[in-house]
C-alpha positions, 0 to 999 in steps of 0.5 A: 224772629231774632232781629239782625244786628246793625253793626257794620256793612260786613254783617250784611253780605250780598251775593256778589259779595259772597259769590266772589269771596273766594275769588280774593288773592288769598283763597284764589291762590289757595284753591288753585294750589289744593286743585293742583294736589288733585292732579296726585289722586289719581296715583296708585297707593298714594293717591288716597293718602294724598287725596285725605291730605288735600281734603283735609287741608281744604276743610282746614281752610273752611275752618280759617274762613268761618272763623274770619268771616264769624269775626266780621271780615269780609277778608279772606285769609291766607292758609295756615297750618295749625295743629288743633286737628279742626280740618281731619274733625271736619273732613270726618264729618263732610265724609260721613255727610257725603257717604249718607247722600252718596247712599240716597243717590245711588240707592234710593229709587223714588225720587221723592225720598231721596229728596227727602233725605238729602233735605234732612241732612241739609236741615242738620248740617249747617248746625253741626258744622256750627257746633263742630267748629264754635266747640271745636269738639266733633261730638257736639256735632252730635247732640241733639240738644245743641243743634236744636239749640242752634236752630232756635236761636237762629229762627227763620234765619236758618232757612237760608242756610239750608237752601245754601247746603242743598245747592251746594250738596247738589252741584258737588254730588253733580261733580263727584257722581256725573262726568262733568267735564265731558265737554273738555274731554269732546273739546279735547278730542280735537288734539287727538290729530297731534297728539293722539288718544293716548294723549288726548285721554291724559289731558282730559283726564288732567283737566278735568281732576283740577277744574272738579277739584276747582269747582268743589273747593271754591263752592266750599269757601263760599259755604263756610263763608256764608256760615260764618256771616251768620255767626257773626250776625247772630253773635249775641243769639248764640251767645258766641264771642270769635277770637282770633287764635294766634299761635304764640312763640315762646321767644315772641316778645309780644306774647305776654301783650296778646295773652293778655288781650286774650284773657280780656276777650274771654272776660267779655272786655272787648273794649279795653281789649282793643285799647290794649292793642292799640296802644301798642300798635301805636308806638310800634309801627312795625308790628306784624301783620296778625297784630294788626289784623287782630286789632281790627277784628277786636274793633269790629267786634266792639263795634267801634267804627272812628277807631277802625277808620283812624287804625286804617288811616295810620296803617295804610302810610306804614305799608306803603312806607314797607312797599306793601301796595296790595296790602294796603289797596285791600284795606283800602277798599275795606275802609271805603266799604265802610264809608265812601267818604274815607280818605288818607291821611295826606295828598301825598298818600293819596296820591301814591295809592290812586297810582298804586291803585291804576298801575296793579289795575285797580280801576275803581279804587284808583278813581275813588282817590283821584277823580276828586282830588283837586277838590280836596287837595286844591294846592296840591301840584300833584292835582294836574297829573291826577287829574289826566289819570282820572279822565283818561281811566274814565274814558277808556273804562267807563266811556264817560265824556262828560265826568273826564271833561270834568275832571280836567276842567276842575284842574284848570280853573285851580291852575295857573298857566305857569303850571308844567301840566296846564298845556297837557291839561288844555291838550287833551280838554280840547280832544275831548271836545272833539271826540264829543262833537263828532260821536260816534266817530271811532277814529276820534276815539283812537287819536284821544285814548292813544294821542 
């Protein structure tokens, strides 16, 4: 059995991870957008011709998911329009798969060889979507010898996959062959008393074209998702280097930088590839968000860790300096995926991201930067109001006395009385002594989260 590269933490997805991969900003608010369009399909004439439209543009976007998950991302990215015709190539290919086991279902009586059947199509799909989006060639879908070939190169590592497609063929036939929003339609029968049927039936009708649409969609990202880990995986067993596509404008003053980085990959030079990027990424700190991306692909790919931490380092300062505080939490949580121990580059930015962080609602992230602050910023002024966010996010989210008391005792020892915080911080040390010496007392746990 091929043995599994050990690059980076991204090469090795957990279930959590895959499972909630499609509930990112950017593909929660792509598929939430392609189940609003399945409210159209319902239509006379034009709901056929919608209904291509939104399937297409969500294998367009399983094609954007492979292909940042085959580069090592564990980001998922925001939908792009591209006119490459890879969605219609695999739209044609799901609904040939889908039509051979609408066919066993419906018209295959033993059980036994209708599991059958389904089981041959999940053996071969995963490798003809392989084929299909690597070649970006429908026809390589269908030659033997390059679906054998993927198959053997993958080894033992291809039974995962065939488990994955046949849960996913299962639950989405389950959508598309049951009713399974029968339960909002008997929950729905209730507004039957204000509305009346007529109504009643509408919205059950509503609901159940956008949370079957919902479900479908957000089952095929995490799909194509785990398709692409494999490929970035198994990248030297397939002999299969990802590069980012870009679309280049003839006026894009950057386009001769990246079609030469472009011909140093196809070389096989990832190295001096992401040098090149680099350096220019250096001197130019309002590069757009794609150089910058493309930059960090090039890195993973290379394997280049101290330089993918030191990128994220500068870049974090430019996006806040820009306002863009999402941006720079999400490439945060990356960097602290890849090593627990990464900072930013000052206190300062330390600061304005835990805060960041603790205002959007980012818990985690926001103790990540500050419940440890004082020990690594011991001078800073800030430490003290730091130190009361840490204790109090401790408190109220993880009901932890002891790590709050902590928190606050650190930032006393490190502060003189003359400190504007140090009564603030004795304050609520002290109410934090008596919350402990009368637990459980619920009264002393309102007085402290709500002094």
């Amino acid at each position: 059995m091929p043995r599994l590269p050990v690059t980076t933490t991204a090469s090795r997805p957990n279930v959590a991870g895959v499972v909630l991969y499609p509930a990112q900003t950017a593909s929660l608010t792509t598929l939430v957008a392609l189940s609003l369009g399945m409210l159209l399909t319902p239509a006379p004439l034009i709901g056929l011709v919608v209904l291509l439209v939104v399937w297409a543009a969500a294998c367009r976007y399983s094609v954007e998911v492979l292909e940042r998950s085959a580069n090592g991302s564990s980001v998922a990215p925001e939908f792009a329009v591209e006119p490459d015709g890879m969605g219609w190539t695999l739209l044609i290919l799901q609904a040939l798969l889908l039509v051979c086991q609408l066919w066993l279902d419906q018209r295959v009586d033993a059980e036994g060889w209708r599991w059958l059947g389904i089981c041959v199509i999940a053996c071969v799909q995963p490798a003809m979507i392989l084929t299909a989006v690597m070649n970006h060639d429908m026809g390589a879908a269908f030659n033997p010898a390059r679906l054998l070939r993927v198959v053997a190169r993958l080894d033992l590592a291809y039974l995962p996959l065939i488990i994955a497609t046949i849960v996913l063929s299962t639950v989405q036939l389950s959508v598309v062959v049951t009713d399974v929003l029968s339960p909002v339609s008997i929950m729905l029968g209730t507004l039957r008393l204000f509305f009346g049927t007529a109504m009643a039936d509408w919205l059950s009708v509503v609901i159940g074209q956008m949370l079957s649409g919902f479900i479908w969609f957000y089952l095929m990202v995490m799909y194509f998702h785990i398709l692409g880990r494999m490929v970035f995986a198994y990248r030297k067993e397939l002999e299969f280097v990802p590069t980012p596509r870009s679309v280049l404008r003839p006026e894009d003053r950057h386009a001769p930088l990246l079609q030469r980085v472009d011909r140093l990959v196809e070389a096989g030079d990832t190295a001096n590839a992401a040098h090149e990027l680099g350096r220019s990424l250096s001197t130019e700190p309002h590069a757009s968000p794609a150089m910058h991306a493309r930059y960090r692909a090039l890195l993973i790919q290379s394997d280049n860790q101290a330089a993918l931490q030191a990128h994220a380092r500068n870049h974090l300062a430019q996006l806040m300096a820009t306002g863009a505080q999402r941006e720079a939490l999400s490439l945060l949580r990356e960097s602290l995926t890849r090593d627990p121990q990464f900072r930013p580059t000052s206190a300062e930015l330390t600061t304005q991201l835990g805060r960041a962080a603790e205002s959007l609602g980012q818990f985690d992230l926001a103790l990540a930067m500050l419940q440890d602050f004082i020990v690594r910023n011991p001078r800073d002024l800030e430490g003290a109001a730091n130190a009361l966010i840490a204790s109090r996010i401790l408190l109220e989210r993880r009901s932890d006395i002891a790590a709050a008391r902590a928190v606050l005792q650190d930032a006393i020892d490190h502060f003189l009385p003359a400190h504007p915080e140090h009564a603030e911080l004795l304050r609520r040390l002290a109410q934090l002594d008596a919350l402990s010496s009368r637990m459980p007392d619920a009264a002393s746990t309102a007085a402290v989260r709500n002094p």
